[in-house]
C-alpha positions in Angstrom: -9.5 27.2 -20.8 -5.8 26.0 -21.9 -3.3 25.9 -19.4 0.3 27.8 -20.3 3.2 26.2 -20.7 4.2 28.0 -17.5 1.0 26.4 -15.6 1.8 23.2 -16.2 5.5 23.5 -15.6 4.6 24.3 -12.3 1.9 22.6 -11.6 4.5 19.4 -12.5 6.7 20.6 -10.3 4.9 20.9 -7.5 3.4 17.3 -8.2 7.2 16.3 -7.9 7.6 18.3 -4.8 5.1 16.0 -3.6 6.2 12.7 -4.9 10.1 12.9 -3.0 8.2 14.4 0.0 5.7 11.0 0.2 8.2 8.9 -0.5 10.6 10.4 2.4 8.0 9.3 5.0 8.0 6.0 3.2 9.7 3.4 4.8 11.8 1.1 2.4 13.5 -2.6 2.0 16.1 -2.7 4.8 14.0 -1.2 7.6 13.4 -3.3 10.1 10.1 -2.2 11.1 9.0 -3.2 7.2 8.9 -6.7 9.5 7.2 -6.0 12.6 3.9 -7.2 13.1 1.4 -4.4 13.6 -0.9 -3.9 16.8 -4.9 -3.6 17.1 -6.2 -0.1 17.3 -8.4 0.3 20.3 -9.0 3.8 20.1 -11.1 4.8 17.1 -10.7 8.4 17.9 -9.9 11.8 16.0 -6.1 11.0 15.8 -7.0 7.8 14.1 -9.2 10.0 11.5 -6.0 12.1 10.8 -3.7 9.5 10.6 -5.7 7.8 8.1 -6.3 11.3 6.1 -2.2 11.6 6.3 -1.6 8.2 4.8 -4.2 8.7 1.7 -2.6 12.1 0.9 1.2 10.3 1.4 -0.6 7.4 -0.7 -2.0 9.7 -3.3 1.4 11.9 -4.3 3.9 9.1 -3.8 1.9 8.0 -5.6 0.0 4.3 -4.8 -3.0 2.9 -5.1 -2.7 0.8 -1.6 -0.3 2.1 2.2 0.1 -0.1 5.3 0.5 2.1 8.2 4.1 0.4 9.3 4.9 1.6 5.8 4.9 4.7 7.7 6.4 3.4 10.9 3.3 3.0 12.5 2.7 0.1 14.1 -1.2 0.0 13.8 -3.4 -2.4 12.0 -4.6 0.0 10.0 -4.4 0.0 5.5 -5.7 2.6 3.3 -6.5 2.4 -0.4 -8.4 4.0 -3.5 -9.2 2.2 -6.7 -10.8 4.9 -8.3 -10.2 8.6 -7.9 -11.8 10.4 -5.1 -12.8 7.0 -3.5 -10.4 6.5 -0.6 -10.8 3.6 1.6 -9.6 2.9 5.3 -9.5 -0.3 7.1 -8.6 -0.8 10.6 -7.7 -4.3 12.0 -8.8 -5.6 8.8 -8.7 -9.9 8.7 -8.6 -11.7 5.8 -11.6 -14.1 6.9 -11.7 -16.5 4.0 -10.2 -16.4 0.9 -11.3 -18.3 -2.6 -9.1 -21.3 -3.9 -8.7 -19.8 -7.4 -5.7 -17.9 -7.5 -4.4 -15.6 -9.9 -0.4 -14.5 -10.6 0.4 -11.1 -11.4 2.9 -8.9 -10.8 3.3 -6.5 -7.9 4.8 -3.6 -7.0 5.4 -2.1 -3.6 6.5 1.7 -2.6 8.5 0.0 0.5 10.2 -2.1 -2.6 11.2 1.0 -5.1 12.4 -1.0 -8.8 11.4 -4.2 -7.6 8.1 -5.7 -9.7 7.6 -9.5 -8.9 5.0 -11.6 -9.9 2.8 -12.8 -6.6 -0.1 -14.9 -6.5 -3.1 -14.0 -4.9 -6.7 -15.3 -4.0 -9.0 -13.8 -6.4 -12.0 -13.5 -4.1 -11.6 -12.9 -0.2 -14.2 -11.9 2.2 -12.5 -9.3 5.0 -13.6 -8.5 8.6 -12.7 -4.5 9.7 -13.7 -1.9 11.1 -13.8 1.8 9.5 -11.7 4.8 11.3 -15.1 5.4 13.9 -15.0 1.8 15.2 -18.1 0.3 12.7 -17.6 -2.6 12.1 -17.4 -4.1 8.7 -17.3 -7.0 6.8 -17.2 -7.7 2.8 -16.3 -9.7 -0.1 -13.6 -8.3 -2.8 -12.4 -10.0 -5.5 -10.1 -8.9 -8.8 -7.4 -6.2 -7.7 -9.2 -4.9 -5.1 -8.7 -8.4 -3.5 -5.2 -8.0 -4.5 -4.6 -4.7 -2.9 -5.9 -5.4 0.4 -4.1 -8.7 0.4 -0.6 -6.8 -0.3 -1.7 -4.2 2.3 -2.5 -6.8 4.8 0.9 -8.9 4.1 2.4 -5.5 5.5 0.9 -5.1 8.6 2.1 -8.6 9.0 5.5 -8.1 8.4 5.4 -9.8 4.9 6.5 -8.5 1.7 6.4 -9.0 -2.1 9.7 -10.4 -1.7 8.1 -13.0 0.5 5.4 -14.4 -1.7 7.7 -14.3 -5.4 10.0 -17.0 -6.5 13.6 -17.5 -5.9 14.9 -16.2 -9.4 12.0 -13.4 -9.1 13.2 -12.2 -6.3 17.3 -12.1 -6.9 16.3 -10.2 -10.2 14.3 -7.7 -8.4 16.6 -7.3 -5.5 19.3 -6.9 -8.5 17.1 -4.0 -9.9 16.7 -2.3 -6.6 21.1 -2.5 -6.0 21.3 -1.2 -9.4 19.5 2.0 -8.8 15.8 1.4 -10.0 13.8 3.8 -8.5 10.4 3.6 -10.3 8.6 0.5 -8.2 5.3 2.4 -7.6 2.6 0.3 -6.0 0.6 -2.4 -6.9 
């Protein structure tokens, strides 16, 4: 059945309700805790269940495809992420145990970097140590922009940032883009 005109004013409207909502919880360039390292999690409890739920929904309408929990200001080793639709992902205390020595340069962007797109190489192939949010633990190879995503993820909970890992000139011209008012970075 076609949707009115109406319906999907609204229903766009809402979405963008959303969207600023996410990304007021979302903590940006400047904030200090952006560079804080994260702590274990040592209770894989309830709470951890819902704080995981609350960063795929702040994930999902900001929207992102990847979310570090200090993106949040939470200091926990905890990322979540969904490559395809209805396929969320949590890790907790995720390690990046090896990583492949092909590498691959693309660029990034990062919802705690709104306007700022850099490129960033990355290991194509990892292989990652976690656990999931009931304390099973996990380990698993990724590679293409999966491997991408977790690594950006990662980076956060280790106080690193896009910024970080770009050039020199990449990084003046996006931290030019970001004093100029670009707001559209999205995520990865």
């Amino acid at each position: 059945m076609a949707q009115s005109a109406k319906e999907v004013e609204l229903r766009e409207r809402e979405a963008a309700q959303r969207r600023r909502a996410a990304l007021d919880q979302i903590r940006i360039l400047g904030d200090p805790v952006l560079r804080e390292k994260a702590v274990p999690v040592t209770a894989f409890d309830a709470e951890l269940g819902r704080e995981a739920e609350r960063m795929v929904a702040v994930m999902r309408d900001a929207p992102g495809v990847g979310l570090a929990a200090t993106q949040l200001g939470v200091m926990h080793r905890l990322i979540v992420y969904e490559l395809e639709e209805d396929d969320p992902r949590a890790l907790v205390n995720p390690e990046i145990i090896s990583r492949s020595s092909a590498t691959e340069v693309a660029d990034e962007g990062c919802l705690s970097v709104p306007g700022g797109r850099v490129p960033v190489e990355r290991a194509i192939e990892i292989t990652v140590r976690a656990n999931d949010v009931t304390g099973r633990a996990l380990e698993f190879s990724s590679s293409d922009f999966e491997a991408r995503v977790i690594q950006h993820e990662v980076d956060h909970l280790d106080g690193v940032l896009i910024l970080d890992r770009t050039s020199r000139p990449a990084r003046a011209e996006a931290l030019r883009a970001i004093r100029d008012g670009a707001t559209e970075g999205g995520g990865i």
